[in-house]
C-alpha positions in Angstrom: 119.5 99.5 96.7 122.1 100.9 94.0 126.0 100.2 95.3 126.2 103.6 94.1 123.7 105.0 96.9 126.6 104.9 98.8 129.0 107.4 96.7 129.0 111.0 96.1 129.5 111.5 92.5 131.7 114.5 91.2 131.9 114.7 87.3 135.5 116.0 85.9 137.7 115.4 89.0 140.6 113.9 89.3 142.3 113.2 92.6 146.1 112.7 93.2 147.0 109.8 95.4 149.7 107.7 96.2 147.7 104.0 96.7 145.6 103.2 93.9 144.8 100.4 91.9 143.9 99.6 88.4 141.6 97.9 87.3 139.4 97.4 83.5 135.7 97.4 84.0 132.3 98.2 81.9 131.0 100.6 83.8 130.8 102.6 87.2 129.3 99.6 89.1 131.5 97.3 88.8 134.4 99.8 89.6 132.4 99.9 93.0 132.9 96.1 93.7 136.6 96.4 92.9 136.4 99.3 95.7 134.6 97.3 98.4 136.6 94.4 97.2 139.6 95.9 97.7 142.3 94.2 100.0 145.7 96.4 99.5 144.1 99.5 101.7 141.5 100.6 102.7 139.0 101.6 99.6 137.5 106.0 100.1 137.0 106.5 96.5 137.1 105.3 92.8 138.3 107.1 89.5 136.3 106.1 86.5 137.1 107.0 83.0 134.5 107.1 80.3 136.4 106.7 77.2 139.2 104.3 78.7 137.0 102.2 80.0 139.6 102.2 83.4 139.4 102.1 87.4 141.3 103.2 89.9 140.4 102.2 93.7 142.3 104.6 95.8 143.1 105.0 99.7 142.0 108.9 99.9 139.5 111.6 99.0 139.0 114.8 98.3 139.3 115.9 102.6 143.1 114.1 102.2 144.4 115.2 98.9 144.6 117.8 96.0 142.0 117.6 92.8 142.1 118.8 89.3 139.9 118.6 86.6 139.7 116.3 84.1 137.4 116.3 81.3 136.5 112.4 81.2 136.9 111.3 84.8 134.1 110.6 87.1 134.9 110.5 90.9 132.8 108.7 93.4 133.9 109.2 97.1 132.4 106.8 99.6 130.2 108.7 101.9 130.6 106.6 105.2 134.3 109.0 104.8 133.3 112.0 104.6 130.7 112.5 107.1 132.6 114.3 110.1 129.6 112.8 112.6 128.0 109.6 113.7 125.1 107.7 113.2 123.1 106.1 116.7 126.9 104.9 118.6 129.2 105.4 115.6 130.3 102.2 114.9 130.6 102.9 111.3 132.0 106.2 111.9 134.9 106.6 109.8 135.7 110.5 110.1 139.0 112.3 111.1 138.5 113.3 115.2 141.6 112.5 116.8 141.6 114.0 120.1 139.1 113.1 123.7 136.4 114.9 124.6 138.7 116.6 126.9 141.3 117.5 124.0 143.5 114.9 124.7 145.3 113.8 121.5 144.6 110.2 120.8 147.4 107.8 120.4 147.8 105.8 117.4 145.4 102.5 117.1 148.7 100.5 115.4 151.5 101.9 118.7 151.7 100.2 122.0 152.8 103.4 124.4 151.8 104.8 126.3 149.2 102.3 126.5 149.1 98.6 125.2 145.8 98.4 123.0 143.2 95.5 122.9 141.7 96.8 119.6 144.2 97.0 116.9 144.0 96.9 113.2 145.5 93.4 113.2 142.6 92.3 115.4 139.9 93.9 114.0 140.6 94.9 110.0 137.1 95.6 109.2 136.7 98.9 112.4 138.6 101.4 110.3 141.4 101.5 113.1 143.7 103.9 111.2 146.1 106.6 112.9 144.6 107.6 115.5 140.9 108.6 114.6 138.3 108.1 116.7 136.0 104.7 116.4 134.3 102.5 118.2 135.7 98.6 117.3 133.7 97.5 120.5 130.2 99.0 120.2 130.7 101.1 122.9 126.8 102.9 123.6 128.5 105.5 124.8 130.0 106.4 121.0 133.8 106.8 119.7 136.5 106.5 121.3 140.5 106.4 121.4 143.1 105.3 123.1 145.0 108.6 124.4 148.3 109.9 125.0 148.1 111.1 128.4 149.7 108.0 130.5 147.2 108.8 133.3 144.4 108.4 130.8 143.7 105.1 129.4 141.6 105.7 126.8 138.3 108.5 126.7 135.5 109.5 124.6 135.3 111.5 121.5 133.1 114.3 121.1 131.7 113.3 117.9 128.4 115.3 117.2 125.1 113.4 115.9 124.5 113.8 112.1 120.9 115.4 111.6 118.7 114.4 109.6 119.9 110.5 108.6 117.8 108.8 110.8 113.9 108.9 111.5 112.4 108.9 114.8 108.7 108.2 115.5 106.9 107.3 111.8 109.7 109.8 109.9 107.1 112.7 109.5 110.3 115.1 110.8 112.7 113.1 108.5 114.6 115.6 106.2 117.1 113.5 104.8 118.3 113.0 101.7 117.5 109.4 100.4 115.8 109.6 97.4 116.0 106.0 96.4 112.7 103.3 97.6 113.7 100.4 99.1 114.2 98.3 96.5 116.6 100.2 94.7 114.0 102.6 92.7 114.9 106.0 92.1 112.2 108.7 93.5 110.0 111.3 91.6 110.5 114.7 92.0 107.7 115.9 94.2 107.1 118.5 92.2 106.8 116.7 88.6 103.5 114.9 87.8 105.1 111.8 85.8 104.8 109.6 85.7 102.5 109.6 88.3 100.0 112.3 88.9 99.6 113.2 92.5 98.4 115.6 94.9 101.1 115.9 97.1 102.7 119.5 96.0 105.2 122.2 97.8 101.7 124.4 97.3 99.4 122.3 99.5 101.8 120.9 102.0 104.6 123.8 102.4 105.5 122.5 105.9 106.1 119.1 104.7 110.0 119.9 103.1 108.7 118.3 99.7 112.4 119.4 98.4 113.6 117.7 95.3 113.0 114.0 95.1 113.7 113.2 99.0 112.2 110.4 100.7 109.4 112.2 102.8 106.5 111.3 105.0 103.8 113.6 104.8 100.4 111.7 105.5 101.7 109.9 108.5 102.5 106.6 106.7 104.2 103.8 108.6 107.7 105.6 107.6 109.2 107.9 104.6 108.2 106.9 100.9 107.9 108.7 97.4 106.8 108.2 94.3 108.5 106.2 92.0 110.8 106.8 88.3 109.1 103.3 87.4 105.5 103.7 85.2 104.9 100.3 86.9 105.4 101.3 90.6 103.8 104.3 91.8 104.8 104.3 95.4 107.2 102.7 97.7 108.6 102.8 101.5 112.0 104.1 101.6 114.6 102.1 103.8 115.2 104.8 106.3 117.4 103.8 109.6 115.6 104.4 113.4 117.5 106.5 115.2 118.7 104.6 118.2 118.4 107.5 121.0 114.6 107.9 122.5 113.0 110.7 120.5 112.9 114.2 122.7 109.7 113.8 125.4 107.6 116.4 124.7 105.7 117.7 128.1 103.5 114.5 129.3 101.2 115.7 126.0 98.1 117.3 127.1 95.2 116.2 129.2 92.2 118.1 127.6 91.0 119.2 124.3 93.8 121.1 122.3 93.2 121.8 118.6 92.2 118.3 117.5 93.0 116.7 120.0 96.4 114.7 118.1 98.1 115.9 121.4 95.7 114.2 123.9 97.2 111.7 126.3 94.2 112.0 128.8 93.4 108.3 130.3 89.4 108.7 129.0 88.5 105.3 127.3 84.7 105.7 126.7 82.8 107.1 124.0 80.5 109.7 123.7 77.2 107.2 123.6 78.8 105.5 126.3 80.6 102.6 124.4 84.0 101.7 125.9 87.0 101.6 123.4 88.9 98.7 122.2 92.4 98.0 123.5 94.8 99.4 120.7 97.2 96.2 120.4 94.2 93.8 119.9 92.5 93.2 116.3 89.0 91.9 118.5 86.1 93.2 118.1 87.3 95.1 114.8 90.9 94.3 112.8 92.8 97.8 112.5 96.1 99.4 111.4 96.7 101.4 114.4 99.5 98.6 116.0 101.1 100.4 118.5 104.4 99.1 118.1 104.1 100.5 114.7 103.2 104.1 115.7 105.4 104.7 118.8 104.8 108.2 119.1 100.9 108.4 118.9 100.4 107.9 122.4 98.3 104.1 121.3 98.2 103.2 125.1 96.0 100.6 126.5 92.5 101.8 125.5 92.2 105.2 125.9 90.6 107.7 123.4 93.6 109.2 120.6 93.6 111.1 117.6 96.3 109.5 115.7 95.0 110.3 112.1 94.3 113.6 112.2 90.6 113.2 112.9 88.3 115.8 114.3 89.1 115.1 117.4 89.7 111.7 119.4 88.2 108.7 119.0 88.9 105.1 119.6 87.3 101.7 118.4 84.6 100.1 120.3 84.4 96.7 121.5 80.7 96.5 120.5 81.1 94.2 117.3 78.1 96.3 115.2 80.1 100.2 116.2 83.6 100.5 114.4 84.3 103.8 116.0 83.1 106.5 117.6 84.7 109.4 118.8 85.2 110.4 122.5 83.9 113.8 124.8 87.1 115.0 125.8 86.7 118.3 127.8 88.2 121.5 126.5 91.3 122.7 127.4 89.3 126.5 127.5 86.6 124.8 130.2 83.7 125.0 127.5 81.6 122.2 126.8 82.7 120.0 123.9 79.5 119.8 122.1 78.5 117.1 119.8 80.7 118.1 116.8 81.2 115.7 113.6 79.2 112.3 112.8 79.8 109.3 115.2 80.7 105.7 113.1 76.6 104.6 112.9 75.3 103.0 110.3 72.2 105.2 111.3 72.7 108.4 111.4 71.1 111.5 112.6 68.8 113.4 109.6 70.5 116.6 108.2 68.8 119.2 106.5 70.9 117.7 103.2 71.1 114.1 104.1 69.5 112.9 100.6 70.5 113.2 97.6 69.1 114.4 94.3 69.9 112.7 90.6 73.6 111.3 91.3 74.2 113.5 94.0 76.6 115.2 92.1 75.2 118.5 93.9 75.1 117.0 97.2 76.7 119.1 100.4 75.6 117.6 103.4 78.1 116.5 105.8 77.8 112.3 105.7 80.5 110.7 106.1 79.6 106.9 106.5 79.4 104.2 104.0 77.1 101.9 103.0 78.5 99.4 105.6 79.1 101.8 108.3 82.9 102.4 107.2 84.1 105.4 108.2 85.4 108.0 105.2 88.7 109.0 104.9 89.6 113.1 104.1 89.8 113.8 100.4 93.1 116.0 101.2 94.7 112.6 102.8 96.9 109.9 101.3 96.2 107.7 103.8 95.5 104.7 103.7 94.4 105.3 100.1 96.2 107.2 98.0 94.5 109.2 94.9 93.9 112.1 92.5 90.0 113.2 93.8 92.1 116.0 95.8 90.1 119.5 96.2 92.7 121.0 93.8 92.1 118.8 91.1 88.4 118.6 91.5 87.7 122.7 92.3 83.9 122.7 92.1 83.2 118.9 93.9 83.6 120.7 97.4 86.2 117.8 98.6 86.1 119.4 102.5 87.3 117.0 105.1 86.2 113.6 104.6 81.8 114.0 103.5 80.5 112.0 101.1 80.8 113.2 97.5 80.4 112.3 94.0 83.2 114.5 91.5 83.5 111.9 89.3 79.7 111.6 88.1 79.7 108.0 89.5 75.8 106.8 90.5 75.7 108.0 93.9 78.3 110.0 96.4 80.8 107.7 97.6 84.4 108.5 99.4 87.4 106.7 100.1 87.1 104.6 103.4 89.2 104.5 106.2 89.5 100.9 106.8 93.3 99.6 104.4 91.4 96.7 102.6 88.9 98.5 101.2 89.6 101.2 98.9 86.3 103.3 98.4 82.5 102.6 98.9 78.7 104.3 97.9 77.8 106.2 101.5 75.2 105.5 103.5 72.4 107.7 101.7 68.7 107.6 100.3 67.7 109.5 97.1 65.4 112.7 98.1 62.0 112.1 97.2 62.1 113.3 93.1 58.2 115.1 94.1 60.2 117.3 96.4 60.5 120.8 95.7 63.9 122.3 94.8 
């Protein structure tokens, strides 16, 4: 990404300090190498000035010193210094604690009483072993620590707290950070502009996804956060989010009957409702698949057993019959009532419906297929996933886009949809043409 992602900019502030450096550069970026570069102190924060062309690297921030304005100056504060928590064990934590989990304060990393130090600055340059703030030179699991100045007490943990929000856990659909830059360096599109790329994915239809500003976000259950892009060229692209390193929270053992949809389900049924048994999830044989479950850690993608991890129905696993893709499973009720047969199984064949033809191009078709020509199962018009698209039911009002049925809003030669399988990206469904003699 940018060497800038790693700055907060402040337009017409100026900082007094007593280490600085000057320096001549072009522009803002290469002021940021002469920071990181920097060898005479440790390198919070850069001055730039627009018209003067000038740098200055200095040893403090804003948290250490005085500011004033000043018109032309541009002040970029590293960020890693101004967070006052840690990321996953806090080795990069570079924030001001000074005193034990116990309120013991800590002695300086540079003194030698009460207690002679292993880890000093001289050893390790690069651990941010200044006065005595909590770090963690070693990689201690346990977080940040200090040496302390109770003789009794060798050394102790800081209480440093977590910092929200800067780390995904599961797939990053709870991430609410604020990266707003794609892995590669591109900058994001607000979620609510439409340029330039047009998109279904508004405050309006997903208020509980926290589509705020131009923030990294996950909200089709992607492998991990992602946005749209600034570039015409690139319309979307993953966003390098950290895992957090502690276990997401366990949430109850997840429930053994039919919730909702089922995306809760973590019952040990691994047969279909004809009878079929389910394919392992971590094997590609009889049918390849993007449900890895090292990939999707929190969907529950255990051994064989019947999930819902797109947001289907209700579960449903793939078979290991070669000519059946999928089908989904009878999971009882959590209410004791009898599932039913609700929704289309993945059959090539399926069951007539009073509307299960189509008339002229199908354009006023409503039936509820969902299969396509090759027995592919359709993805939901409202979803992003795996195929992202503008035939959303907002855009296309009068097409009646409901869950994933065949449909044709575009006046194409037959109802088609989307398909679920990644590689390919839409199909004509499995449908014959009502007899033209037939009486409206």
């Amino acid at each position: 990404g940018d060497i800038l992602d790693d700055y907060l900019r402040t337009d017409g502030v100026w900082i007094l300090t007593r280490n600085k450096q000057f320096y001549k550069t072009n522009n803002e970026k290469e002021c940021a190498e002469k920071c990181e570069a920097e060898r005479n102190f440790n390198c919070r924060a850069f001055l730039f000035t627009r018209k003067k062309l000038q740098c200055l690297t200095l040893a403090e921030n804003t948290k250490m010193t005085v500011t004033f304005n000043s018109m032309d100056a541009v002040l970029y504060e590293k960020k890693i210094y101004l967070l006052q928590c840690k990321r996953g064990i806090g080795k990069d934590y570079r924030g001001t604690e000074a005193k034990t989990r116990r309120g013991i304060p800590c002695q300086k990393w540079a003194e030698k009483t009460p207690h002679h130090p292993n880890y000093t600055p001289e050893k390790h340059p690069n651990a941010g072993l200044e006065e005595n703030y909590c770090r963690n030179p070693d990689g201690d699991e346990s977080g940040p620590w200090c040496y302390t100045t109770d003789p009794a007490t060798r050394f102790d943990y800081c209480n440093i707290p977590e910092c929200e929000g800067q780390c995904m856990q599961c797939n990053g659909e709870d991430y609410h950070g604020e990266v707003s830059r794609t892995e590669s360096g591109l900058e994001c599109q607000h979620w609510d502009a439409q340029e330039p790329h047009m998109h279904g994915f508004t405050l309006k239809h997903f208020p509980e996804k926290d589509l705020k500003l131009n923030y990294c976000r996950n909200p089709d259950g992607e492998l991990r956060p992602w946005c749209f892009t600034t570039s015409p060229t690139k319309r979307w692209e993953y966003c390098n989010i950290p895992r957090c390193t502690m276990r997401p929270p366990v949430s109850g053992l997840g429930s053994q009957c039919l919730s909702g949809k089922g995306e809760n389900y973590r019952g040990r049924t691994a047969i279909t409702e004809s009878g079929k048994a389910c394919q392992h999830w971590n094997t590609q044989f009889p049918h390849r698949h993007g449900w890895i479950p090292d990939r999707y850690p929190c969907k529950g993608l255990e051994e064989n057993y019947c999930r819902n991890p797109d947001g289907e129905k209700r579960p449903w696993c793939y078979t290991i019959n070669s000519n059946v893709r999928w089908e989904y499973c009878a999971i009882p009720h959590c209410d004791g009532t009898e599932q039913g047969i609700a929704g289309i199984s993945n059959v090539p064949v399926q069951v007539p419906l009073p509307e299960d033809c189509y008339r002229g191009r199908g354009q006023s078709y409503r039936g509820t297929a969902s299969i396509t020509a090759s027995g592919k199962k359709c993805q939901a018009w409202n979803s992003m996933f795996p195929h992202r698209h503008e035939k959303t039911p907002d855009r296309f009002p009068n097409a009646d886009l409901r869950d994933n049925y065949c449909r044709n809003p575009d006046g194409d030669k037959s109802p088609w949809c989307f398909t679920t399988d990644p590689n390919m990206t839409w199909e004509y469904c499995h449908l014959k043409r009502c007899d033209d003699h037939t009486q409206e």
